[in-house]
N, C-alpha and C positions, 0 to 999 in steps of 0.2 A: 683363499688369501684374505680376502673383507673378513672373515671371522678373526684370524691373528692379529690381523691391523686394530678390531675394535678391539679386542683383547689386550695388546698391547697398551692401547690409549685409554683402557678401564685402568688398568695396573700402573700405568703414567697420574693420570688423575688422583686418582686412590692415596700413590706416594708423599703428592702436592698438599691432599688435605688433611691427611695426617700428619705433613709439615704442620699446617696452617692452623689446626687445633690446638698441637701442641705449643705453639708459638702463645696463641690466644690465651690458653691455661696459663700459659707462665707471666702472660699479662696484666691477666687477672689478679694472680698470686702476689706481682709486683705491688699492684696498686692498693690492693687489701692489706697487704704490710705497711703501707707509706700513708692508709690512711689509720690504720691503727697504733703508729707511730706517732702520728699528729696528733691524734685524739689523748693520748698519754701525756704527752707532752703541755696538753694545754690543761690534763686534770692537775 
């Protein structure tokens, strides 16, 4: 039963940080557009 419980809470986690990545990436992406937007704008 401890084996499916950690199993479970591997594949819980796992879901969470491939949230969490993905979030990151696209935070990333936001902010490299708005700073390459700013930089245009002031050439």
């Amino acid at each position: 039963m401890a084996k499916e419980e950690i199993k479970k809470l591997l594949e819980k986690s796992k879901k969470e940080l491939d949230g969490d990545y993905d979030n990151f990436v696209k935070s990333i992406q936001t902010d490299l557009t708005s700073f390459k937007k700013k930089t245009l704008d002031r050439i």
